[in-house]
N, C-alpha and C positions, 0 to 999 in steps of 0.2 A: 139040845138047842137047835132051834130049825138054820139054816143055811140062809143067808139073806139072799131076796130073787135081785140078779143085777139084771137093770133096764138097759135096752141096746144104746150102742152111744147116739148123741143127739143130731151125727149125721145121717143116721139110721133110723130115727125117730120121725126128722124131718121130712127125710126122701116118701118113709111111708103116708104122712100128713099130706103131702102132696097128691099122692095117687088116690086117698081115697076123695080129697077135695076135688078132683077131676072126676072121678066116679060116683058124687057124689050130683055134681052138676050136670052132668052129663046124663042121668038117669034119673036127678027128680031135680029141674032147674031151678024150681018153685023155693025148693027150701034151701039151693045151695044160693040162693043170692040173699036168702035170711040169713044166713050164715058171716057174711059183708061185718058187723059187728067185731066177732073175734077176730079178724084181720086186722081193723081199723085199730082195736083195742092195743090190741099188741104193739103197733106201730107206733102209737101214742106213746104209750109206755117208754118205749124206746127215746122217742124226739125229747119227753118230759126230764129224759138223764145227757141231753144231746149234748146241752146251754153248761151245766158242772164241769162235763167233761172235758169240755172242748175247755174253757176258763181255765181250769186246775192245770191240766195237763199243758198248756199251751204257757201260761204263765210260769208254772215250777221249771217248764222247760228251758225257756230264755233265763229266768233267772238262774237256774242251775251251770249255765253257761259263765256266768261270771261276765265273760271277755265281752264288751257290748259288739266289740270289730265282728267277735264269733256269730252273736246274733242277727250279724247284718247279711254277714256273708253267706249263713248255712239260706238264713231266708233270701236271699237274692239270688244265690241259686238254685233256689227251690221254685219261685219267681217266672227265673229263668227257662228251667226245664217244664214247667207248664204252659208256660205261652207257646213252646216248640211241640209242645205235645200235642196242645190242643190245636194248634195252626194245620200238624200235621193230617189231624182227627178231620176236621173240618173238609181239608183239600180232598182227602179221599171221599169222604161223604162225597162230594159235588162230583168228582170223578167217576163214581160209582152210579149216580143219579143220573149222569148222562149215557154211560154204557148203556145201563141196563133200562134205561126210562120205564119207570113204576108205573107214571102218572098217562104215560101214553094212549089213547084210542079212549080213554072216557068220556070226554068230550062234557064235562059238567060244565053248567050253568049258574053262573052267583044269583042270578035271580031263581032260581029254582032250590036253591041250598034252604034248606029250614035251617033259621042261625038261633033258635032258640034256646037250644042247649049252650049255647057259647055264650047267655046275658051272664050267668053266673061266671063263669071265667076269664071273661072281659073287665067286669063290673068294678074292678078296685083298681083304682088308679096308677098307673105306673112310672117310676122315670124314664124322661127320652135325653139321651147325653149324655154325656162325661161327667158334665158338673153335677147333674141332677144323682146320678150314678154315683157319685164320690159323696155328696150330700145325702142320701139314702142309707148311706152306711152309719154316717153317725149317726148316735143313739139320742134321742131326745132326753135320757137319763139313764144313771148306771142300771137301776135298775128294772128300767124298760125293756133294754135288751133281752132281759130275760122270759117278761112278761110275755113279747112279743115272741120268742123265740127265734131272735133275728141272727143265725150263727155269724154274718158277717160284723156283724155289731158286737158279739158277743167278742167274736177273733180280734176285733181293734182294740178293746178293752184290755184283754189278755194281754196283749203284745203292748201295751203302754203301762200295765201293772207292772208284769216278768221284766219291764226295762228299768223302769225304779225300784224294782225290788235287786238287782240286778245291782244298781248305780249306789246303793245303800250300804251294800257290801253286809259287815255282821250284824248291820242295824234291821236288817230286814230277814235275817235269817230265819226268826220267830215265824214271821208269816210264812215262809217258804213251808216251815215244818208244820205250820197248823192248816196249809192246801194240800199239804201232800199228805197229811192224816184223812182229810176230808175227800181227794180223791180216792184212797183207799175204801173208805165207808163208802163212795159211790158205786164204784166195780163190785164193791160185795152186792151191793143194790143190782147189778148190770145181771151179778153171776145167779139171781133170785131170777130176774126179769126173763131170762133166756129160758129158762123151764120151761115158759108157756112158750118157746120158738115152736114145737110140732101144732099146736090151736092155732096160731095165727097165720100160720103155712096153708091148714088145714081150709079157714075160713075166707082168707081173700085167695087160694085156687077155686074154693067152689061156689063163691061170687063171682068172678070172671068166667069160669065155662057156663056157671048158670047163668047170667043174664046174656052176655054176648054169643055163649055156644060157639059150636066149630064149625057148623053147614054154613053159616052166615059169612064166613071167612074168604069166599071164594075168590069173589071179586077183587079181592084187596090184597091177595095171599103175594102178591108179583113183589107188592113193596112192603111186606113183613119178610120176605126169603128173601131179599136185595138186603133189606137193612143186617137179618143175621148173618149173612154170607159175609158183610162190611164188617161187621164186628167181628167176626172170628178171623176173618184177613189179618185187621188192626190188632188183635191181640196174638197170633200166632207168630205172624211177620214182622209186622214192625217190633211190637214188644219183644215178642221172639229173639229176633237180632242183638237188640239190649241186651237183654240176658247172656245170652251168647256171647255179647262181648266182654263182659265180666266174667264166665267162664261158670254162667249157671246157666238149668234149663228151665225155662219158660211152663214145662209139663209138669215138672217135679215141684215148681212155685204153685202150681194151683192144684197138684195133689195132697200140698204140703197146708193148702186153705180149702181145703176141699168141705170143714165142716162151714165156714163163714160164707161158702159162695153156694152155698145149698141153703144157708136161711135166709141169703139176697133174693135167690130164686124162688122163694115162698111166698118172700111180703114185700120184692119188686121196690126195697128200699135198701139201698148201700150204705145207710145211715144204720140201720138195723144192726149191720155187723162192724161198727168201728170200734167199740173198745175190744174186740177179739182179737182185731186186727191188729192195732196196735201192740198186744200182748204177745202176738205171734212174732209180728216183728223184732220185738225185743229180743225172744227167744232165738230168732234165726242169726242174730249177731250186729243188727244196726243198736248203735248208739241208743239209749230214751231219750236223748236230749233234743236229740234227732227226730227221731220217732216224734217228739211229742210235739213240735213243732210243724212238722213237713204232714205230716196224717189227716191234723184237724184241717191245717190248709189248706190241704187237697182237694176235702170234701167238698168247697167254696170253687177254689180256681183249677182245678183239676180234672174233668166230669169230659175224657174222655166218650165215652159210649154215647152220652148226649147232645158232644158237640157232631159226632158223626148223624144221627139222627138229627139234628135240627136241619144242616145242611139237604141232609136226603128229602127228609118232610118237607122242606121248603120248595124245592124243585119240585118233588113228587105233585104238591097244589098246585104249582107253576101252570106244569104239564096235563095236570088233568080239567085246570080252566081255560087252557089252551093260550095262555099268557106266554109271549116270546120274551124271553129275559137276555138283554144285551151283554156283553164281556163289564160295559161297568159297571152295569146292574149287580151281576154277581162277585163284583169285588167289593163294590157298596154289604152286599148283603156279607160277605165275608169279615168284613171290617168290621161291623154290626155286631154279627154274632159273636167276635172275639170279646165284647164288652159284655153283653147281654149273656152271656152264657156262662161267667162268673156267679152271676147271683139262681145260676138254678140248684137249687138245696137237693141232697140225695135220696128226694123220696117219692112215691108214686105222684107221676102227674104233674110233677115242676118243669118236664121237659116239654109239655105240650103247653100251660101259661109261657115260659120261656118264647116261644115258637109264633105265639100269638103275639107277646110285646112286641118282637123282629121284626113282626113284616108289617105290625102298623107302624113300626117305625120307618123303616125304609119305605114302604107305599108301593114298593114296584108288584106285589104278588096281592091280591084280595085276601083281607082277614078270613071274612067271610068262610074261603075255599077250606080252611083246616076242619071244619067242620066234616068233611068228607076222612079225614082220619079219626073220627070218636071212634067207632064201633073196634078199630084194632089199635090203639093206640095203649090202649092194656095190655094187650098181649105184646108189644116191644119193649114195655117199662122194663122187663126182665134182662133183657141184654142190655138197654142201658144201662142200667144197677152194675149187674155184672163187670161191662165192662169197667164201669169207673172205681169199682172197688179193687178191680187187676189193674189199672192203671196208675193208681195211687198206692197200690204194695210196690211195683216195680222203679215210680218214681221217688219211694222213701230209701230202696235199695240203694238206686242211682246216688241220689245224693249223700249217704254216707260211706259211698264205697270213695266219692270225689271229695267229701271231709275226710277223709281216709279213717272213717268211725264204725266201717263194716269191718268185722271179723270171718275173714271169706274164706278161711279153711275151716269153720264151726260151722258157715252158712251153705258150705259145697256138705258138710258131711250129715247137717240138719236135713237135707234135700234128698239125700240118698236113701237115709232111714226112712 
């Protein structure tokens, strides 16, 4: 009997998908941007199990709590610890935008900008406000949410189920057990889907080097190296620090996700790898209860990497329409963005609609100027991804190290293996 051939693991698998999607674009463009398909496909795939998982996991989660005080408090400081994150994410972006000014010496013109590429990403309507903001979120019907694939709608759902199923005590326990069966059936669905992670790695790399390529890159390269240098500051350093202060390292957390943040890096979507994440976490010693609450929320108000990006982009257009932005201009637009940058979902391209809502909202910078980020704007979805998928493992650690529901001599020696 022959020896069965084992396939390298699926970090291994990915890394290679990658290089040849680069090699693929990069030597015949033509067919690596026909290639745009398998990436898209994948991604689908993915967002089509987004709407179950985030539901199941997020409702069994609360109701698994029992205590409704517990559900108030793990999410209020979870709440909590995202708005400081992201405020933080934000300030350095703008700190970083002004050191290094990206947008400096271009000297573009709004009358000169072709905004044609922007009708389609302008073109659906968006909320301006709080109210409009908070009215966005509910759902026109339970099961619209779904339809729509609206995760913030999907998350208020969950979280007003998980609280009556919760308040119901052994009356609701049936259901608990027949979402937590049917989350089960999902992830087996997740652990099908991931297989095709090296095709979809494979096909949006060799879409993006094919149509945009690397020579075209020049001009633009000051505020793609500003924005990775800001990400890897914000996740070394500051994250870093965190880590550090719970008496873990930062390097051994994202060698320890080393296969989730190499399928972020394929398909430029942090949505892609959440039920791994999740899984991983549980393994490393946070609570599920935890986990399954603070994860899916994340993905909504948590989006480190693209609150730093939007801040940069913003300024970056500032500076290259040659638009002077006053001190209250930039706290308008900070205040802004704390709201608006909630609803960008973790997947290619919500950070540049995001970016677009912004500043037609505030009005101080020309919509118009983002236009002069299309051409690189693919190539930083990746460190966004990235980052907010390391910023959301770190902020689920945080908070069940502070419900005291981490087990941090399993998660110091998870780290080390």
């Amino acid at each position: 009997m022959k020896p069965k051939t084992r396939l390298p693991s699926l970090y291994v698998q990915v890394l290679a998908a990658i290089a040849l999607g680069v090699l693929l674009g990069w030597l015949r463009p033509e067919i690596g941007v026909a290639m745009k398909p398998l990436g898209d496909g994948f991604v689908k795939l993915i967002k089509m199990l987004i709407g179950p998982i985030v539901f199941t996991t997020v409702t069994v989660g609360i109701a698994g709590m029992k205590d409704l005080k517990k559900v108030g408090r793990v999410g209020g400081k979870a709440v909590l610890w995202f708005e400081l994150m992201t405020t933080i994410a934000l300030v350095i972006g703008l700190v970083m935008a002004h050191l290094v000014k990206p947008g400096a010496g271009i000297h573009a013109s709004v009358d000169k900008i072709d905004t044609g590429a922007l009708d389609k990403t302008l073109a659906a309507p968006r909320p301006h406000g709080l109210v409009e903001h908070v009215l966005a979120i509910i759902p026109d019907s339970f099961v619209g949410a779904f339809v729509q694939g609206d995760v913030l709608a999907i998350l208020l759902l969950a979280v007003l189920m998980g609280t009556a199923l919760a308040g119901l005590g052994e009356r609701g326990a049936p259901v608990v057990t027949l979402l937590e069966q049917f989350a089960t059936a999902v992830f087996a669905v997740v652990g099908i889907v991931m297989r095709l992670a090296p095709i979809g790695a494979f096909g949006a790399m060799a879409f993006t080097i094919g149509k945009y390529g690397v020579g075209t890159l020049g001009s633009l390269a000051k505020m793609m190296g500003a924005f990775y240098a800001t990400a890897l500051l914000f996740v070394f350093v500051v994250l870093g620090l965190v880590m550090r202060s719970l008496g873990l390292s930062i390097v051994r957390l994202l060698k320890y996700l080393k296969e989730e943040l190499v399928i972020v890096l394929g398909t430029s979507s942090s949505e892609s790898a959440l039920p791994r994440l999740m899984g991983k976490l549980e393994a490393l010693g946070c609570s599920p209860s935890v986990v399954r609450l603070v994860v899916p929320t994340g993905y909504s108000f948590n989006l480190d990497g693209t609150a730093i990006y939007l801040t940069m982009a913003a300024l970056f257009v500032a500076q290259a329409l040659d638009v002077q932005l006053s001190p209250g201009d930039e706290i308008r637009l900070l205040l802004v963005l704390l709201l608006t940058s909630k609803g960008a979902a973790g997947v290619t391209g919500s950070g540049f609609v995001t970016l677009a809502a912004t500043l037609s909202t505030t009005g101080s910078v020309p919509v118009a100027g983002i236009t002069l980020l299309l051409g690189i704007d693919r190539f930083m979805s990746e460190a966004r991804a990235l980052t907010n998928i390391i910023g959301n493992a770190v902020a689920t650690i945080v908070v069940a190290r502070w419900e005291k529901e981490l087990d941090l001599e399993k998660a110091k020696a998870t780290l080390k293996a």
